[in-house]
PDB file of N, CA, C and O in Angstrom:
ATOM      1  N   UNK A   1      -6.345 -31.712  21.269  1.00  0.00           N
ATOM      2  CA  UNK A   1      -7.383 -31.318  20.332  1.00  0.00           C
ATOM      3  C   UNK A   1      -7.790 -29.873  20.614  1.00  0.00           C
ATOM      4  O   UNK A   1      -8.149 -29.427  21.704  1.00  0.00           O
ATOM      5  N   UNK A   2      -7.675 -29.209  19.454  1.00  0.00           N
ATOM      6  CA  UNK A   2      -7.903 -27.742  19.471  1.00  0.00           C
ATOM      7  C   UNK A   2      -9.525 -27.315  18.943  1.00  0.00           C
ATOM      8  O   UNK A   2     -10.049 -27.914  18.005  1.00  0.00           O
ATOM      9  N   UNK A   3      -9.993 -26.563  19.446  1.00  0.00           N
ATOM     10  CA  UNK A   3     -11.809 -26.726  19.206  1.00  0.00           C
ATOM     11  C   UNK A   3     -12.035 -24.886  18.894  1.00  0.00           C
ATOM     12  O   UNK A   3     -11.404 -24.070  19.566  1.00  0.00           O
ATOM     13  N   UNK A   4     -12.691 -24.598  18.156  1.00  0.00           N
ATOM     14  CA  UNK A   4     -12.402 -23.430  17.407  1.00  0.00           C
ATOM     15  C   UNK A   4     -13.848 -23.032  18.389  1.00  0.00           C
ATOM     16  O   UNK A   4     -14.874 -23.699  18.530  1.00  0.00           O
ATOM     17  N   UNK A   5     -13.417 -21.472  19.082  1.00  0.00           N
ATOM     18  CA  UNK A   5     -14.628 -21.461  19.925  1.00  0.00           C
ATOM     19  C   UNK A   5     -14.729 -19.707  19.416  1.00  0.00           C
ATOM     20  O   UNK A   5     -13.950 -19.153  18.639  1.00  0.00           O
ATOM     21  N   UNK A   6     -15.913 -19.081  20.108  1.00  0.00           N
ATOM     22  CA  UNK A   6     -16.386 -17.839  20.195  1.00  0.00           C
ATOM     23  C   UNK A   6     -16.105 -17.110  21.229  1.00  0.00           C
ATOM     24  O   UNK A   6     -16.358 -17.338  22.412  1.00  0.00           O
ATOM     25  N   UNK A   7     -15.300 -15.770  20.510  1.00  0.00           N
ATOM     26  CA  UNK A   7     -14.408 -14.787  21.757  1.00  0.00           C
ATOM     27  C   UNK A   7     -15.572 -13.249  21.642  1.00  0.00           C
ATOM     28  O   UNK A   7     -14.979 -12.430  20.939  1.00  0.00           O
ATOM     29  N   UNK A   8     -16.581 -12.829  21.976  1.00  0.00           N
ATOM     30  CA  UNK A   8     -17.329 -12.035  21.821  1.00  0.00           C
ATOM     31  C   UNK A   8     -17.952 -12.948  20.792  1.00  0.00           C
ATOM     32  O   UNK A   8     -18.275 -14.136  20.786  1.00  0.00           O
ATOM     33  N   UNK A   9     -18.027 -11.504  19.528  1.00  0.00           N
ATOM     34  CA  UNK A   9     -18.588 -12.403  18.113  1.00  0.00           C
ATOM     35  C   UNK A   9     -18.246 -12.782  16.970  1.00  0.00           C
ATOM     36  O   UNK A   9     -18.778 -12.893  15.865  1.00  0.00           O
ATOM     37  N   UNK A  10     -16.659 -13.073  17.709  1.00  0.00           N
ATOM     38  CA  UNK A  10     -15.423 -13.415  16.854  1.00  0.00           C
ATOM     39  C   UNK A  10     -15.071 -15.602  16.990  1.00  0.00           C
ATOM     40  O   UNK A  10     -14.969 -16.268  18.020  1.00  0.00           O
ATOM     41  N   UNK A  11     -15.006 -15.967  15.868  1.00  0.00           N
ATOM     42  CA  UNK A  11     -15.001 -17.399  15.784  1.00  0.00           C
ATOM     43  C   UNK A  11     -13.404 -17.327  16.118  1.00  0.00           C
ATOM     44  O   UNK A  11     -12.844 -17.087  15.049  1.00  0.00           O
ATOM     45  N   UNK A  12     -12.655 -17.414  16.939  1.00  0.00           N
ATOM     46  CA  UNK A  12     -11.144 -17.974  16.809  1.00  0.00           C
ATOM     47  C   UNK A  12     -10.823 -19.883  16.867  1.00  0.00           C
ATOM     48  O   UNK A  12     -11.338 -20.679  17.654  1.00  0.00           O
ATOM     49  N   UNK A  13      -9.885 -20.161  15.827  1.00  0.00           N
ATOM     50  CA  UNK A  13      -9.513 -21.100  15.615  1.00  0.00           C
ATOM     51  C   UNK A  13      -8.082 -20.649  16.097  1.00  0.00           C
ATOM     52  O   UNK A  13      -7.294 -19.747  15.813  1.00  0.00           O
ATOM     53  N   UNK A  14      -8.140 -21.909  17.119  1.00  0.00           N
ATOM     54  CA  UNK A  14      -6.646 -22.052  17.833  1.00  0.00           C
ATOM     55  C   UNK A  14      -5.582 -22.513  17.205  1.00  0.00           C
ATOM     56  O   UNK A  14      -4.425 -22.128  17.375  1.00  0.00           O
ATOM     57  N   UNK A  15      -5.980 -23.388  16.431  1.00  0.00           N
ATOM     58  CA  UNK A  15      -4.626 -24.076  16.081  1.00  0.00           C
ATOM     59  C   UNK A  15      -4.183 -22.941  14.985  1.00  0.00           C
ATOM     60  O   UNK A  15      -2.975 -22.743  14.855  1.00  0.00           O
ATOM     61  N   UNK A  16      -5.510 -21.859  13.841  1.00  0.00           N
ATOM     62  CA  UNK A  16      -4.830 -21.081  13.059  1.00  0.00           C
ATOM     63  C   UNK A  16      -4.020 -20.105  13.315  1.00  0.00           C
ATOM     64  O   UNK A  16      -3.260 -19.510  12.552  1.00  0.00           O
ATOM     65  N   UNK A  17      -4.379 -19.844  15.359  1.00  0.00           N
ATOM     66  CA  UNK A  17      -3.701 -18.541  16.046  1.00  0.00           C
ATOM     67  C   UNK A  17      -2.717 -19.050  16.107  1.00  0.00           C
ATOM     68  O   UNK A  17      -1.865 -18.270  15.681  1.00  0.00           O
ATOM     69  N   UNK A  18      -2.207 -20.149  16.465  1.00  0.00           N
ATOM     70  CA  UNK A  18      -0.937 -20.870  16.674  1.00  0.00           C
ATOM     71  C   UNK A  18       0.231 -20.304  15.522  1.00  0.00           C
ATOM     72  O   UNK A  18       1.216 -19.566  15.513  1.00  0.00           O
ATOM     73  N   UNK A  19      -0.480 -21.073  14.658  1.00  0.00           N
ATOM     74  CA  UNK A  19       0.549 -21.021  12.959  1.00  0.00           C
ATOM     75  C   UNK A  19       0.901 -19.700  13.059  1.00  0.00           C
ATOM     76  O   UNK A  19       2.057 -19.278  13.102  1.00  0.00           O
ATOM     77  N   UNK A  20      -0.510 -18.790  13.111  1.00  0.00           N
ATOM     78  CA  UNK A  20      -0.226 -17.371  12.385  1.00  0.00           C
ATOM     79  C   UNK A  20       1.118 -16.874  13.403  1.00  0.00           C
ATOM     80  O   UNK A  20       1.962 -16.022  13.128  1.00  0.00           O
ATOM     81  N   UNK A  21       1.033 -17.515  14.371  1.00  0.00           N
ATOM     82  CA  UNK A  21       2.347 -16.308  15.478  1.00  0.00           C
ATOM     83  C   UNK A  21       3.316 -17.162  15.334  1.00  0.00           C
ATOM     84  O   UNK A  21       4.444 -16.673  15.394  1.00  0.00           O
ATOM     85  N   UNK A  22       3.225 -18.443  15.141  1.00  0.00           N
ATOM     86  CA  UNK A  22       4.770 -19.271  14.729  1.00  0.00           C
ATOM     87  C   UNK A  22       5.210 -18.784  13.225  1.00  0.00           C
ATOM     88  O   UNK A  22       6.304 -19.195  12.837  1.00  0.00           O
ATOM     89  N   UNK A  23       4.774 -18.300  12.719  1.00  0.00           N
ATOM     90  CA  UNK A  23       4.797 -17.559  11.309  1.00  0.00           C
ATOM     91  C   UNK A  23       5.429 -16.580  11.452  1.00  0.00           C
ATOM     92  O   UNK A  23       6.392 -16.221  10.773  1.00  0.00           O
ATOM     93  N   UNK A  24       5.018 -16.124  12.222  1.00  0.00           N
ATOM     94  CA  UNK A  24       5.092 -14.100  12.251  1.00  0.00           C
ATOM     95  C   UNK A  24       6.421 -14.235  12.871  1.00  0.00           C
ATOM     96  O   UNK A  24       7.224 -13.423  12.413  1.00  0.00           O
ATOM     97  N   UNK A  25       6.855 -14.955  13.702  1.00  0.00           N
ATOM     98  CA  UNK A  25       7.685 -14.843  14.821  1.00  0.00           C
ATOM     99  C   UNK A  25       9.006 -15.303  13.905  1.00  0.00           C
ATOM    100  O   UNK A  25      10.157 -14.887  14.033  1.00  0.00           O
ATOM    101  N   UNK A  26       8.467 -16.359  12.867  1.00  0.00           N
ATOM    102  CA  UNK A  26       9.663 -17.185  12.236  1.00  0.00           C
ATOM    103  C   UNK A  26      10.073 -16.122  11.258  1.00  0.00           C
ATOM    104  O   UNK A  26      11.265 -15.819  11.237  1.00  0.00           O
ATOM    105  N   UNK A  27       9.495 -15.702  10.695  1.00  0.00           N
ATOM    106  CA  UNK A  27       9.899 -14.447  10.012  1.00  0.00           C
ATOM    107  C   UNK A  27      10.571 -13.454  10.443  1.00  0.00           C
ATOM    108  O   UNK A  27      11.550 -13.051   9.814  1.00  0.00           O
ATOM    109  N   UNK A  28      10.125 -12.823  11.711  1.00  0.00           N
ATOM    110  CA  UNK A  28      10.965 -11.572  12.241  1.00  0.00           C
ATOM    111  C   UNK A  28      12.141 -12.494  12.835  1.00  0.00           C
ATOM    112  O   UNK A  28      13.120 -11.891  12.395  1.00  0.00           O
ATOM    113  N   UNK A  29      12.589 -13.448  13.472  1.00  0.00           N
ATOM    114  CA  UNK A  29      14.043 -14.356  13.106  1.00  0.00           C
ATOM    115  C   UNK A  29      14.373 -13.822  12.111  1.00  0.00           C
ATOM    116  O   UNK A  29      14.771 -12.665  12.246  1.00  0.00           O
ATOM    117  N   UNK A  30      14.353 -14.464  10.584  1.00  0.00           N
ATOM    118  CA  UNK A  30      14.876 -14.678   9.926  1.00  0.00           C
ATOM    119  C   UNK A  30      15.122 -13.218   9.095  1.00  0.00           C
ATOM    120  O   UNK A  30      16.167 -12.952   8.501  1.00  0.00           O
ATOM    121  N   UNK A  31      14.340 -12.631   9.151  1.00  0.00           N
ATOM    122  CA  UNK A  31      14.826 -11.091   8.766  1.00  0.00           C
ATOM    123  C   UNK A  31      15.856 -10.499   9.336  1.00  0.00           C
ATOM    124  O   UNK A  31      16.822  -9.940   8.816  1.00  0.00           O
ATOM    125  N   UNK A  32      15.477 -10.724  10.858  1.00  0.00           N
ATOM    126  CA  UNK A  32      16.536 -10.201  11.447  1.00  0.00           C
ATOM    127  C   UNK A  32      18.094 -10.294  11.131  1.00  0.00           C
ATOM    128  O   UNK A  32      18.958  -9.439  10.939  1.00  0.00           O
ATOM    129  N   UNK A  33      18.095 -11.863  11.160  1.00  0.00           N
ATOM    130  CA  UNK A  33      19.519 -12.794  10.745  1.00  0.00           C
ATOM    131  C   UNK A  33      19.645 -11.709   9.075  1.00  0.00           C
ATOM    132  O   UNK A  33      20.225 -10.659   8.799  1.00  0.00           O
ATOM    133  N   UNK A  34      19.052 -12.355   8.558  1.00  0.00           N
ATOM    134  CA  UNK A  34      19.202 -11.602   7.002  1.00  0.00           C
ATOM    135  C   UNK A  34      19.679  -9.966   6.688  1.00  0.00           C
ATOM    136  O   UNK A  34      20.156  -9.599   5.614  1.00  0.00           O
ATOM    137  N   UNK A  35      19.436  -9.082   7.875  1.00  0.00           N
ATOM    138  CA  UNK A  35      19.453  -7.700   7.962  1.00  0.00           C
ATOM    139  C   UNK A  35      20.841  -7.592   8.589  1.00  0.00           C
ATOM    140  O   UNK A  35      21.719  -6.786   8.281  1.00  0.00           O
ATOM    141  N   UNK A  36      20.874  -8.312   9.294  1.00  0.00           N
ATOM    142  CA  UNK A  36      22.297  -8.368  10.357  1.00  0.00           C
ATOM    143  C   UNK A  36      23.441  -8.928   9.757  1.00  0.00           C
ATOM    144  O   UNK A  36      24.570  -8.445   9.846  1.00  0.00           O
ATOM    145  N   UNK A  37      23.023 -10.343   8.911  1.00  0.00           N
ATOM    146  CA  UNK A  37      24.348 -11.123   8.313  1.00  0.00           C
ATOM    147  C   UNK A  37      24.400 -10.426   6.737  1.00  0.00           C
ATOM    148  O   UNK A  37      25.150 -11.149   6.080  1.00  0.00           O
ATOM    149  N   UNK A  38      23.929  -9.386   5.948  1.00  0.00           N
ATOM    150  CA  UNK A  38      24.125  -8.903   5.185  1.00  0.00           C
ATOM    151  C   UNK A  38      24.313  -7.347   4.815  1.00  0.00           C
ATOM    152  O   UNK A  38      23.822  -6.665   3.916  1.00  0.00           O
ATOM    153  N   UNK A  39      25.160  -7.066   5.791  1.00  0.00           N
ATOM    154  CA  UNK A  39      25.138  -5.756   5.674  1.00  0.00           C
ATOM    155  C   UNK A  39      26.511  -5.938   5.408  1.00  0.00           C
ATOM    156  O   UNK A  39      27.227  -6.719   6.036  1.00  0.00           O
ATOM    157  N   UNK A  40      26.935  -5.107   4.334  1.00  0.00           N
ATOM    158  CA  UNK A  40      28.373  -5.285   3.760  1.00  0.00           C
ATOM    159  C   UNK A  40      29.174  -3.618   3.656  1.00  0.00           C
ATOM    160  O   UNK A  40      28.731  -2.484   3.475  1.00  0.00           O
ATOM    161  N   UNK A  41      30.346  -4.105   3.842  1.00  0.00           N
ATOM    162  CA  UNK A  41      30.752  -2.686   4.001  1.00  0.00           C
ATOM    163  C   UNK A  41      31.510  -1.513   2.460  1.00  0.00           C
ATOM    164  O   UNK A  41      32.566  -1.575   1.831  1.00  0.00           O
ATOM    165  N   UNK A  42      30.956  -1.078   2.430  1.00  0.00           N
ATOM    166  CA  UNK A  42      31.665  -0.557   0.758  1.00  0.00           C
ATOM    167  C   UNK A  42      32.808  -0.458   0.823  1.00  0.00           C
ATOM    168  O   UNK A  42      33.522  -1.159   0.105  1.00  0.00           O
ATOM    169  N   UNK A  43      33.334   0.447   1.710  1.00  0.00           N
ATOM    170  CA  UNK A  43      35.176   0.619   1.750  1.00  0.00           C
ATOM    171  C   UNK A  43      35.752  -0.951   1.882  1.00  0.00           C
ATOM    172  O   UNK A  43      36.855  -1.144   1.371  1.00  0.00           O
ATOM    173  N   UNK A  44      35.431  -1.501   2.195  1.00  0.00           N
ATOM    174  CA  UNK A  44      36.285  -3.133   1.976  1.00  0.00           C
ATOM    175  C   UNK A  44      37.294  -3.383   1.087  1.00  0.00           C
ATOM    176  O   UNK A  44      37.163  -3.100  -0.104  1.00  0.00           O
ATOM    177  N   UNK A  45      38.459  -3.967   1.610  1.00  0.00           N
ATOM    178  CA  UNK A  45      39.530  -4.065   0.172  1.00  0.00           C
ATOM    179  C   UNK A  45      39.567  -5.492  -0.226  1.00  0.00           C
ATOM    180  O   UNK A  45      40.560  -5.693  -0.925  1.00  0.00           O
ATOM    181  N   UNK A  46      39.010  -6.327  -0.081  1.00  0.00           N
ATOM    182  CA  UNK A  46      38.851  -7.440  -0.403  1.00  0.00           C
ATOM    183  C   UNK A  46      37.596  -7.344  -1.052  1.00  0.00           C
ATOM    184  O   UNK A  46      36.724  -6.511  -0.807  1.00  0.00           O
ATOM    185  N   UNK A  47      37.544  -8.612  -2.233  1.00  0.00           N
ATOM    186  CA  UNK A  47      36.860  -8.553  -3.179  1.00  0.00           C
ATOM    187  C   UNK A  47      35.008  -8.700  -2.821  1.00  0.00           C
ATOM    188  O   UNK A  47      34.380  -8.736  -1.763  1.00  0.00           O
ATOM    189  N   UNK A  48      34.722  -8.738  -3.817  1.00  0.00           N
ATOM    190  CA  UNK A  48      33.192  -8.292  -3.703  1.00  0.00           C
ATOM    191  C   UNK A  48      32.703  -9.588  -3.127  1.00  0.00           C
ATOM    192  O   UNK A  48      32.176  -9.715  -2.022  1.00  0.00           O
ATOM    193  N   UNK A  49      32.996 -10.761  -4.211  1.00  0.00           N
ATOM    194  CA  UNK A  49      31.881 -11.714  -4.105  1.00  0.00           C
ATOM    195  C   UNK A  49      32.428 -12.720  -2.757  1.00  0.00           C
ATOM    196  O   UNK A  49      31.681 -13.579  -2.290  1.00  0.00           O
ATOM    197  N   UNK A  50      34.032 -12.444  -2.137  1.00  0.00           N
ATOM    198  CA  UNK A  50      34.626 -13.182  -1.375  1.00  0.00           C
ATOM    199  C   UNK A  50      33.971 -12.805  -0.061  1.00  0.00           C
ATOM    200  O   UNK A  50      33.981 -13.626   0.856  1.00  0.00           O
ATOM    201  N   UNK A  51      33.197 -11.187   0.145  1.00  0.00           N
ATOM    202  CA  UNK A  51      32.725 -10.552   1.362  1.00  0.00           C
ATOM    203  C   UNK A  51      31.444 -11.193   1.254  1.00  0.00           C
ATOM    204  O   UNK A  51      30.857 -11.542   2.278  1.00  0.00           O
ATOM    205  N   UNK A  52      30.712 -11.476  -0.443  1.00  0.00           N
ATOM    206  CA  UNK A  52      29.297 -11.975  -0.054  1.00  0.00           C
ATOM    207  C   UNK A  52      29.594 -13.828   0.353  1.00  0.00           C
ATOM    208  O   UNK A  52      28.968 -14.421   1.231  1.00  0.00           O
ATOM    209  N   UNK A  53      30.300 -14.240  -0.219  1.00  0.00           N
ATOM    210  CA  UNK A  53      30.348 -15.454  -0.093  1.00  0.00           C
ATOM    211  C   UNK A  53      30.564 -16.067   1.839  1.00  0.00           C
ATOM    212  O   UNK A  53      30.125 -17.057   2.424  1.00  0.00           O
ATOM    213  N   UNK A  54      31.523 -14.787   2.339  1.00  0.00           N
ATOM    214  CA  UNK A  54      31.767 -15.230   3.938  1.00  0.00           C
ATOM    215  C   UNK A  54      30.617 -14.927   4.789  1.00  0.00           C
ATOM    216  O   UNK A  54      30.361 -15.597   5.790  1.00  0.00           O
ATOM    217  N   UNK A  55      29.820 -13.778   4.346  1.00  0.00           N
ATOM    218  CA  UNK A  55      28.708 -13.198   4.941  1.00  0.00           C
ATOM    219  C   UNK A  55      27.197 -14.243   4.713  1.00  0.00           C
ATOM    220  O   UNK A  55      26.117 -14.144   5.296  1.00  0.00           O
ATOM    221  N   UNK A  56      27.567 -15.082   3.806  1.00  0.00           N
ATOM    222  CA  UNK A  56      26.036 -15.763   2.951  1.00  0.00           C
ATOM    223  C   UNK A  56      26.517 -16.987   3.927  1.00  0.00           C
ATOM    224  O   UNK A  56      25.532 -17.589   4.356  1.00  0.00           O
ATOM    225  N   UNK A  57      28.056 -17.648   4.510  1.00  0.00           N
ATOM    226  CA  UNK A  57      28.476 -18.790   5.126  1.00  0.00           C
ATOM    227  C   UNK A  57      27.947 -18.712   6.376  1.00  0.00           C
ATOM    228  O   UNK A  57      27.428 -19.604   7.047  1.00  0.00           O
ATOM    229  N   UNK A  58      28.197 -17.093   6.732  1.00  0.00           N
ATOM    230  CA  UNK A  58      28.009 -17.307   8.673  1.00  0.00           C
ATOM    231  C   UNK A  58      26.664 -17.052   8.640  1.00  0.00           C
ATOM    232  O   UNK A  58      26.097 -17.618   9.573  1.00  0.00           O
ATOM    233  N   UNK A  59      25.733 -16.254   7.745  1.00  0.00           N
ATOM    234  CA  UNK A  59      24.489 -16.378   7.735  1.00  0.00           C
ATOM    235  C   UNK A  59      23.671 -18.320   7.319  1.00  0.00           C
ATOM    236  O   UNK A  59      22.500 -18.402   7.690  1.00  0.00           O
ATOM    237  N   UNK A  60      24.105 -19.309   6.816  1.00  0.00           N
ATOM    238  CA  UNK A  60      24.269 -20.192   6.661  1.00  0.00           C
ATOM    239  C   UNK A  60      24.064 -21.254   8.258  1.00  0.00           C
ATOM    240  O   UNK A  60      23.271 -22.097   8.678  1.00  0.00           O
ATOM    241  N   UNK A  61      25.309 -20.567   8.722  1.00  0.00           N
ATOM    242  CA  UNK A  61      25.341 -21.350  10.492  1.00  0.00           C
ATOM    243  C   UNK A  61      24.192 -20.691  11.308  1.00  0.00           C
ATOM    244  O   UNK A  61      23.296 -21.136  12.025  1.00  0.00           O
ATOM    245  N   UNK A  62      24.490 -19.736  11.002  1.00  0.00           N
ATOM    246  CA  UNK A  62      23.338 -18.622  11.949  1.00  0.00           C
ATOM    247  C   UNK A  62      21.905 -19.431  11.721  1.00  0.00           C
ATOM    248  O   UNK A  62      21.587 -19.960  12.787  1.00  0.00           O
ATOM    249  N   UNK A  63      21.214 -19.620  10.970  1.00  0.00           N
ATOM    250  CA  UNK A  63      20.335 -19.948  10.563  1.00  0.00           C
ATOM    251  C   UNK A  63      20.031 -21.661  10.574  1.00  0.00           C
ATOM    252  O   UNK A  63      18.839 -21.964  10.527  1.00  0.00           O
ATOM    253  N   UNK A  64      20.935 -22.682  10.628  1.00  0.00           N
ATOM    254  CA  UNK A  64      20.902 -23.757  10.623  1.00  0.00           C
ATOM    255  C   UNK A  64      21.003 -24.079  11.940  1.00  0.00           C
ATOM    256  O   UNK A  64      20.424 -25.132  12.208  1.00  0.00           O
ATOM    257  N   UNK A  65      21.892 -23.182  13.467  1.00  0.00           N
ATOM    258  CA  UNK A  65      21.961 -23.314  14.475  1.00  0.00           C
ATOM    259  C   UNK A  65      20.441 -22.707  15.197  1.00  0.00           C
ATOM    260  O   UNK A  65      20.127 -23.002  16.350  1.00  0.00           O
ATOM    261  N   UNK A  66      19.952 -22.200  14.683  1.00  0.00           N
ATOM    262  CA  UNK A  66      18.822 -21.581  14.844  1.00  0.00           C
ATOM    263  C   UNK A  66      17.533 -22.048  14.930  1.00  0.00           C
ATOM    264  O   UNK A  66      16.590 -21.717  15.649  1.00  0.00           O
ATOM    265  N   UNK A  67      17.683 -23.030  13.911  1.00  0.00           N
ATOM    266  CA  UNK A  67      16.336 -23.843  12.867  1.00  0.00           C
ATOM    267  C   UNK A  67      16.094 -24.657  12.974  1.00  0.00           C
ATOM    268  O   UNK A  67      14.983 -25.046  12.616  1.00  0.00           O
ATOM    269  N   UNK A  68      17.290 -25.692  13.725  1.00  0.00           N
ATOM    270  CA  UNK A  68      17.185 -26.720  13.563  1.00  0.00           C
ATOM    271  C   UNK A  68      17.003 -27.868  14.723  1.00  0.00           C
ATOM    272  O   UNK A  68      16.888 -29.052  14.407  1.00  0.00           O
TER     273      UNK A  68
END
């Protein structure tokens, strides 16, 4: 049981500090993955949607090995 107490003359609720940094944290993950598994290369000689389709797969594992 989490009990929302007074830090100076600030009310903090624990369990909302909780969320907010399991939030924040789950996000900068998943950006990261997203920034990293989608960066595609222009000179590529293979087709467009075959580079997004392999890049959207391993971002796929990345994220399910991650998450789950």
């Amino acid at each position: 049981m989490m009990k929302s107490t007074l830090v100076g003359i600030i009310r903090v609720d624990p369990k909302q500090l909780l969320e907010d940094g399991i939030r924040k944290e789950l996000v900068k993950h998943i950006a990261t993955a997203l920034h990293t598994g989608l960066t595609f290369n222009p000179k590529a000689k293979v087709g467009a949607m075959l580079v997004f389709a392999q890049a959207y797969h391993k971002l796929g594992v990345f994220i399910q090995s991650h998450f789950t």
